[in-house]
C-alpha positions as CSV (number, residue, x, y, z in Angstrom):
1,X,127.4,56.7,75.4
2,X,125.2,53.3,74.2
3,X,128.1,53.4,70.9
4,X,131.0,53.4,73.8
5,X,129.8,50.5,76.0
6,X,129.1,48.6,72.4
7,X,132.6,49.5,71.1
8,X,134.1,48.3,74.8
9,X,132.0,44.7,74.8
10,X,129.4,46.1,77.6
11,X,126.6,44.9,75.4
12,X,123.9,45.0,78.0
13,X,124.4,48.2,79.1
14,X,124.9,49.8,75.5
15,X,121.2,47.9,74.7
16,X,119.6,49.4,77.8
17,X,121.2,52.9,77.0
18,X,119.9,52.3,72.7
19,X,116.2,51.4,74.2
20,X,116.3,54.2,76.4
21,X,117.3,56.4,73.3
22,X,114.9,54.4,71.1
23,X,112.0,55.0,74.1
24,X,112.9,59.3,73.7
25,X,112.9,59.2,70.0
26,X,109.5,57.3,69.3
27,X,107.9,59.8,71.6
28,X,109.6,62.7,70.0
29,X,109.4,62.1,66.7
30,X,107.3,59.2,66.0
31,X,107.3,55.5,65.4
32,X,109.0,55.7,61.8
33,X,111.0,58.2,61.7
34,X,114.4,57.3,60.3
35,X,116.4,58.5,63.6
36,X,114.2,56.1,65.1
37,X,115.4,53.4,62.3
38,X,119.2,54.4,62.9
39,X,119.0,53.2,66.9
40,X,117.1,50.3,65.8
41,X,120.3,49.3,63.8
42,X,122.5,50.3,66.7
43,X,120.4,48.3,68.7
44,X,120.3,45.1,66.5
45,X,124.2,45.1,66.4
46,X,124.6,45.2,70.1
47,X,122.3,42.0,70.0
48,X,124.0,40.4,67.4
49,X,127.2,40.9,69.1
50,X,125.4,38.6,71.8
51,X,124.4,36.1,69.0
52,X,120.6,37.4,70.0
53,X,119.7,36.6,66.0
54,X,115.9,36.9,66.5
55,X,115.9,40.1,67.8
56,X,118.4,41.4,65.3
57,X,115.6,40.1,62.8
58,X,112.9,41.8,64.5
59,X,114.7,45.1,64.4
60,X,116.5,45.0,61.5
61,X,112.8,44.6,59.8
62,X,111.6,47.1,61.7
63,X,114.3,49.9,60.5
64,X,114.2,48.5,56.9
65,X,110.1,49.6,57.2
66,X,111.0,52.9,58.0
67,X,114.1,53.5,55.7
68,X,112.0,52.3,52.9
69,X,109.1,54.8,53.6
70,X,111.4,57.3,54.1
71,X,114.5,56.7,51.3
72,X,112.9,54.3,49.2
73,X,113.9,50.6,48.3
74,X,117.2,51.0,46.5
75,X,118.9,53.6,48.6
76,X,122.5,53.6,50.2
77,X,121.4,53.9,54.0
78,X,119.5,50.3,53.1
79,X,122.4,48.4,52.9
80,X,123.7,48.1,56.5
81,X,120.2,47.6,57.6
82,X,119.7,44.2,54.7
83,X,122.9,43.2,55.7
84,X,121.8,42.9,59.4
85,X,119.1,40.8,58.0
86,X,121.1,38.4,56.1
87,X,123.4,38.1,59.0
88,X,120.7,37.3,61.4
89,X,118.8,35.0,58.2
90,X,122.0,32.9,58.0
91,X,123.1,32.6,61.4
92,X,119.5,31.6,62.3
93,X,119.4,28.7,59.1
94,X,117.9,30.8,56.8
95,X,120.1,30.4,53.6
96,X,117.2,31.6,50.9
97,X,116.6,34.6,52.8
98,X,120.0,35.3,53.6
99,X,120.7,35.6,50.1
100,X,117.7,37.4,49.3
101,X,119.0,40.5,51.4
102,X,122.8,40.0,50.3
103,X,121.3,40.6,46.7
104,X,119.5,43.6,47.4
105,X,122.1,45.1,49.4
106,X,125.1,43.9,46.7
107,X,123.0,45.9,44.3
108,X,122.5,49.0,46.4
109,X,126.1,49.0,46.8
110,X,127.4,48.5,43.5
111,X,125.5,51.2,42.0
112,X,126.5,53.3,44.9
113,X,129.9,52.3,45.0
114,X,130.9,50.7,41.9
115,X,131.9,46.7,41.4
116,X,135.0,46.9,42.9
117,X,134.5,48.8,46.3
118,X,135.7,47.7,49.6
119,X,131.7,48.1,51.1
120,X,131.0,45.0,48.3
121,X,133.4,42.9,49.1
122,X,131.9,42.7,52.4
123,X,128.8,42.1,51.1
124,X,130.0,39.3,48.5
125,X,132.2,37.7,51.6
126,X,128.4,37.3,53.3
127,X,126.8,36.2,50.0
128,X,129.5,33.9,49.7
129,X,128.6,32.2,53.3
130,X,124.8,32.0,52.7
């Protein structure tokens, strides 16, 4: 339900509804557990969509914690979460960390994906901002 009120603009309800899912989850299944990590994201994109950067920070660093404990540092499911980052970096004046995250995540991506994969580009198009 929080993904439908994101996808219709209804960003504070689809941020109550992802802390209310975010609330169930830590008690179910722990603080870093990588569901929990996958509503922080969805949470940090419904506050970016409101230009909320310093939350999307805190949260983004918060999932990256737990995907790293959980995947390791140079897995796929990384990517969205450093390019979060290096959204809220740059849009916050962070340049050098910015392009810290675009690097990790460009080389998750490409050795996912290959050089020449639509996910890059995206990633390159942000590198090429920062």
């Amino acid at each position: 339900i929080a993904n439908a009120h994101q996808s219709q603009r209804d960003f504070n309800q689809a941020k109550m509804l992802y802390k209310r899912a975010l609330r169930i989850q830590e008690k179910h299944y722990g603080d870093n557990h990588v569901e929990v990590a996958d509503t922080l994201n969805n949470l940090a994109n419904a506050y970016e969509r409101q230009g909320e950067y310093d939350q999307v920070k805190v949260l983004s660093q918060r999932a990256l914690r737990i995907q790293e404990k959980y995947y390791g540092d140079n897995h796929v499911e990384l990517a969205v979460t450093l390019n979060n980052l290096a959204n809220a970096h740059q849009s916050l004046g962070d340049h050098n960390q910015a392009r810290v995250h675009c690097r990790h995540a460009l080389r998750i991506l490409e050795k996912h994906y290959g050089d020449n994969h639509v996910e890059v580009t995206e990633v390159l198009n942000l590198l090429a901002r920062a």
